[in-house]
C-alpha positions in Angstrom: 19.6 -10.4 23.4 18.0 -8.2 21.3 19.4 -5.3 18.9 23.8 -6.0 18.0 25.9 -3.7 19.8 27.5 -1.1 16.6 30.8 -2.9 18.2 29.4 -6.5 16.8 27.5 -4.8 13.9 30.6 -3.3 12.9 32.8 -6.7 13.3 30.0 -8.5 11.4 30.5 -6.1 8.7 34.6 -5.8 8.5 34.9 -9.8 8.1 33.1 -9.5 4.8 33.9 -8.2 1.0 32.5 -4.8 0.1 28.9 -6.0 -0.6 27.8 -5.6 -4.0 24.4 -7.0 -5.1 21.1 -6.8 -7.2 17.2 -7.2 -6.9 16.9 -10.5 -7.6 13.7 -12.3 -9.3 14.4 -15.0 -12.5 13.2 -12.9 -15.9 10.7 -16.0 -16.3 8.8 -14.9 -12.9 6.4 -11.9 -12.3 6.5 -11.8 -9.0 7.4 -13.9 -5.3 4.6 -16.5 -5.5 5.8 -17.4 -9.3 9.3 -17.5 -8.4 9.1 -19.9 -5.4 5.8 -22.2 -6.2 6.8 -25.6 -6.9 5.8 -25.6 -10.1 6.9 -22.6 -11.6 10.7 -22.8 -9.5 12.7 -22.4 -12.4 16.6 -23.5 -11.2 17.8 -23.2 -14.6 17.1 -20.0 -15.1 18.2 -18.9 -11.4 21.4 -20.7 -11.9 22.3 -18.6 -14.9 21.2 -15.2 -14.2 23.0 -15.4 -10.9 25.9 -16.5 -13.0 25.6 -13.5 -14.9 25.8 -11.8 -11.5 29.1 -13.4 -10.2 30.8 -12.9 -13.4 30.2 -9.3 -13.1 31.5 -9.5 -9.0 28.1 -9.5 -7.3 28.4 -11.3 -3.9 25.3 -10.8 -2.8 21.2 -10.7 -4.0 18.2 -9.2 -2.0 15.4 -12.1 -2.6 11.5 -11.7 -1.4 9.8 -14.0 0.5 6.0 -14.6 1.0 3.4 -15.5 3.6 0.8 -17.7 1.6 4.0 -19.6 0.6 4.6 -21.2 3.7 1.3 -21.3 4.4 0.7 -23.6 1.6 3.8 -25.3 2.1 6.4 -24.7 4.3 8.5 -28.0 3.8 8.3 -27.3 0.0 9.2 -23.7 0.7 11.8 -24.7 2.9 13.0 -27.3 0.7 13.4 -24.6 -2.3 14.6 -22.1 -0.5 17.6 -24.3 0.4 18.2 -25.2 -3.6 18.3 -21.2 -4.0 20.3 -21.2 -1.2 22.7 -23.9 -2.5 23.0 -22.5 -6.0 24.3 -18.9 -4.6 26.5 -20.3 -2.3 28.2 -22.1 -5.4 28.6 -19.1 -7.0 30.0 -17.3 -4.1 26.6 -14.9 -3.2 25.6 -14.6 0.0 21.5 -13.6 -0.6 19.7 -10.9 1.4 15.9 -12.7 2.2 13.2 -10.3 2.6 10.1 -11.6 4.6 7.8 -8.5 4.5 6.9 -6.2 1.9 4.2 -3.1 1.3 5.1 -2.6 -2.0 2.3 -3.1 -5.1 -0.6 -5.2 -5.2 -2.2 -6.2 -2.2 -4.2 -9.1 -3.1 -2.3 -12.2 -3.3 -3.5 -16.0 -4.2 -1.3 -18.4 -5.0 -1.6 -20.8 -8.0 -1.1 -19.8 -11.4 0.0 -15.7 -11.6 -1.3 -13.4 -14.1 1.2 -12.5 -16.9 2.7 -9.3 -16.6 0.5 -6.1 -18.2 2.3 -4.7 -21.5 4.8 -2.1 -20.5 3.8 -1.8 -16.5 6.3 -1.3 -13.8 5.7 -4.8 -11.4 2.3 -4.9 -13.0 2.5 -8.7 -11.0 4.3 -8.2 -8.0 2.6 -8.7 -4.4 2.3 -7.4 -0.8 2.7 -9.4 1.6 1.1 -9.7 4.0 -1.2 -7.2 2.5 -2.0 -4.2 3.6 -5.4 -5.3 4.7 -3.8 -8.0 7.1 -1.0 -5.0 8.2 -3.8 -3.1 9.4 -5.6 -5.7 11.4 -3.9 -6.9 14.5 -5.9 -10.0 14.9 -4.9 -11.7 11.9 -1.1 -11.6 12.8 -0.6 -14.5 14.9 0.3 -16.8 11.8 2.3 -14.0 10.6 4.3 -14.2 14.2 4.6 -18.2 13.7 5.5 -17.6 10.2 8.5 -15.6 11.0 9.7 -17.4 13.7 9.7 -20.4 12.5 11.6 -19.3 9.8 13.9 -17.5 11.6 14.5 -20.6 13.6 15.2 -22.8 10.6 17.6 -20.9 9.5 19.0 -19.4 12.3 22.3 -20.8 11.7 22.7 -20.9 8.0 26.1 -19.1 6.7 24.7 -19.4 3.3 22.6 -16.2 4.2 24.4 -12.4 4.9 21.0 -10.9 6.6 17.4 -10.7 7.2 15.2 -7.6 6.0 12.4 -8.0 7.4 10.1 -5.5 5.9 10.5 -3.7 2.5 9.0 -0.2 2.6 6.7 -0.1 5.1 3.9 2.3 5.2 3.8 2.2 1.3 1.1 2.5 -0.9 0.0 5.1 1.3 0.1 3.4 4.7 2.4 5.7 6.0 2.5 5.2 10.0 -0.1 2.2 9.9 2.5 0.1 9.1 4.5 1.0 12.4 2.5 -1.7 14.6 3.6 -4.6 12.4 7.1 -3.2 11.8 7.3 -3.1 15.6 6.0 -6.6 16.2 8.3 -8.2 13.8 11.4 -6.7 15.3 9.7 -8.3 18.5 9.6 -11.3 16.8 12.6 -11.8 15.6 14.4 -10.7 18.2 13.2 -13.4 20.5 14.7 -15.9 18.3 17.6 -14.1 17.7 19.3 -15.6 14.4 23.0 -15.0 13.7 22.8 -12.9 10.9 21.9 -9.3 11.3 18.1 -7.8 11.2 17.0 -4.6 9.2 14.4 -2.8 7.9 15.4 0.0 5.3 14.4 3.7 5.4 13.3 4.9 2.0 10.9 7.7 2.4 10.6 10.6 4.8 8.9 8.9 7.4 9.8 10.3 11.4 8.1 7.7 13.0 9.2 4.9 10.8 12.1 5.8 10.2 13.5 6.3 13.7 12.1 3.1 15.1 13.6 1.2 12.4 17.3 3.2 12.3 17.1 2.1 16.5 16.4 -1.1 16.0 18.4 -2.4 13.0 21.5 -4.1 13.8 22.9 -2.6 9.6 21.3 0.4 8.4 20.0 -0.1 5.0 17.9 2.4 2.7 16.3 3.2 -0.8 17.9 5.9 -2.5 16.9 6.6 -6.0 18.6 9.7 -6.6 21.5 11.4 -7.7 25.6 10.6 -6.5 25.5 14.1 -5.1 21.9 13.1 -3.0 23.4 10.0 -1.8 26.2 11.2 -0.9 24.6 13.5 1.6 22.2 10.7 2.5 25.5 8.1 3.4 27.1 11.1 5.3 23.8 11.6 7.4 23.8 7.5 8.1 27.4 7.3 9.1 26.4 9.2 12.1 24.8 6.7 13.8 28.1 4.4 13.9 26.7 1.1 11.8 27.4 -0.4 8.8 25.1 0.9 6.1 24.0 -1.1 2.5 22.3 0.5 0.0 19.5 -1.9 -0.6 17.8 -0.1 -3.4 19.0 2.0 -6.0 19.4 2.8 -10.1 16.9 4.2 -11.8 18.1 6.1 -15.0 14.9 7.8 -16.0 11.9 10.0 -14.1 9.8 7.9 -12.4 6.6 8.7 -11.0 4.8 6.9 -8.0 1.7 5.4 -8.5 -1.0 7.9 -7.1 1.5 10.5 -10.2 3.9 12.2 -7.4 7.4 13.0 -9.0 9.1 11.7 -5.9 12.4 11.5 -7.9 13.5 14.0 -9.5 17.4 13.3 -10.5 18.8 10.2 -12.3 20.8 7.6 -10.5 23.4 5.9 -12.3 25.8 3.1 -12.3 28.6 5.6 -13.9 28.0 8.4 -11.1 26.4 6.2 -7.9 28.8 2.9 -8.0 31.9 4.4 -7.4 30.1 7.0 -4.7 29.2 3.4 -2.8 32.7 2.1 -3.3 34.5 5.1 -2.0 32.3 5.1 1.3 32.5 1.9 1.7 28.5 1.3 1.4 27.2 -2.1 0.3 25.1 -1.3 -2.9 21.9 -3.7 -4.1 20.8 -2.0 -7.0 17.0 -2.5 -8.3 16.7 -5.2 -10.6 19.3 -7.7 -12.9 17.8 -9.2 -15.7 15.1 -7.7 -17.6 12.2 -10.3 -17.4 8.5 -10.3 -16.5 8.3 -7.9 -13.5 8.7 -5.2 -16.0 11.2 -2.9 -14.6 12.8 -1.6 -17.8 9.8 0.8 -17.8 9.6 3.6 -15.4 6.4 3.8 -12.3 3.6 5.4 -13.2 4.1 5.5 -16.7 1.2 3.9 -19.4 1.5 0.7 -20.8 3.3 -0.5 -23.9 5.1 -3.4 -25.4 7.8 -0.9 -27.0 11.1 -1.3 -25.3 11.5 2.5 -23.9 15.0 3.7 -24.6 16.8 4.4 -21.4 16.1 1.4 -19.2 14.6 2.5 -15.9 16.0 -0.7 -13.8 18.1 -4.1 -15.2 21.5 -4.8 -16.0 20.7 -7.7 -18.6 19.1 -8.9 -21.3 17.6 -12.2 -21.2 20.5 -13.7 -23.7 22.8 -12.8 -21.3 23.8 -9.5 -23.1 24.3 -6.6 -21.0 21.8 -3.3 -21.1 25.1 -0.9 -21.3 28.6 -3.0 -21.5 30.2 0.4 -20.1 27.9 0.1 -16.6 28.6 -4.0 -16.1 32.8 -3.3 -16.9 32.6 -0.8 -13.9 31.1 -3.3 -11.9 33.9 -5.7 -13.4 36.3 -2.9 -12.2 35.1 -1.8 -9.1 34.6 -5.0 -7.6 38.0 -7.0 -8.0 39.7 -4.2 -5.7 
């Protein structure tokens, strides 16, 4: 068996609440390897800010993986991943895990992590693999047993909604390179086959990409950074193929630039005019970031460094007390979520 039918992708879907979610990293880590090494797993911090979540009617956070993790240690990573696991579940979220990733910087080690750059957008946060091992076939066979077997161990786990397998691929300018690995993952996991669905999100206009992943996901996620009105049109053009769609990425309240200084963005998203756009379609919604912490994303992309707070958040819902960004945007969440 291989992709869901839309008939079992559509019953997967109907059996669960409307899906509602964040970005989730703890403020006190930079990026994946800080927030999973043993030493720098910080429970009590992950307990609260996903308390912060529930209360607001969250059910569900998109969480990154990495490869040198299990590398290092997959019992350990195993072992914590199960904690996480175990501290959603008790506050009734059901988290996203993503396993792949072309977003940032490329070189990864694990140990200690750099502290974030004054003022940078996910000055800290990592590939992974890296998009030298994306381009290089030969160095994928521990990716392939790195998957699979976790994909095998937890296979059966109810504790997790689904598997995105690869965040943005062909980013940081890998465009179509990225399609070999994005293909052999699919391959992978599909001959394991786990219970909960498989995606990989569309986010940029990509043909390739974007219609091997769209014919291979059993839910249709995507990125969309823009305006109600653009994600309207975006959620209209995804119904068409007959899945379930989640909006895996979006909110960002200011112009943001990429990283080579395109404007790909050019209209504000919002919790005011988006959330209630998702909740009329029926779209699960994961919007970028929860607590404002070390990965830095209160500050737009592309823009220069700073240790002045800027004043329209870019991404985040929360302060690190616990106090919310805007109490107007986390009451609509309060609203919109207890129908």
């Amino acid at each position: 068996m291989t992709q869901w039918t839309t008939a079992q992708a559509n019953a997967w879907y109907a059996k669960h609440p409307w899906l509602v979610g964040a970005n989730f990293s703890p403020s006190t880590a930079v990026n994946q390897l800080e927030m999973w090494q043993a030493d720098t797993f910080d429970l009590t911090t992950i307990e609260r800010e996903l308390g912060w979540a529930a209360a607001i009617g969250m059910n569900t956070v998109r969480v990154y993986l990495h490869d040198l993790l299990w590398d290092a240690d997959s019992l350990g990573f195993i072992s914590r991943i199960n904690v996480f696991l175990d501290a959603a579940t008790a506050l009734g979220i059901r988290p996203i895990l993503c396993i792949f990733d072309d977003c940032w910087n490329s070189e990864a080690l694990l140990g200690k992590q750099p502290e974030p750059k004054p003022g940078i957008h996910n000055s800290g946060w990592l590939q992974s693999p890296g998009l030298t091992i994306v381009n290089d076939p030969d160095r994928w066979p521990r990716l392939e047993r790195y998957v699979q077997e976790l994909l095998t161990h937890f296979s059966d786990d109810e504790r997790i909604l689904l598997w995105d397998l690869y965040n943005e691929p062909g980013n940081n300018g890998n465009g179509d390179n990225s399609l070999p690995l994005v293909k052999a993952v699919f391959s992978w996991a599909h001959a394991v086959r786990p219970r909960q669905p498989l995606t990989v999100g569309v986010w940029f206009n990509n043909a390739s990409l974007n219609s091997f992943q769209l014919a291979h996901s059993d839910v249709i996620t995507f990125h969309n950074y823009e305006s109600a009105h653009h994600l309207r049109d975006q959620i209209v053009m995804l119904k068409q193929y007959g899945r379930p769609l989640i909006c895996t990425e979006w909110l960002r309240r200011t112009a943001g630039f990429t990283a080579d200084g395109d404007q790909r963005h050019t209209e504000h998203s919002e919790v005011q005019t988006c959330l209630p756009v998702f909740k009329q379609e029926g779209v699960g919604c994961i919007n970028w970031g929860l607590v404002a912490g070390k990965t830095n994303t209160i500050y737009a992309w592309g823009k220069p460094g700073g240790s002045t707070e800027p004043p329209v958040w870019f991404h985040d819902l929360f302060r690190q007390d616990g106090s919310p960004y805007r109490s107007s945007e986390v009451a609509l969440f309060q609203q919109l979520t207890k129908g």
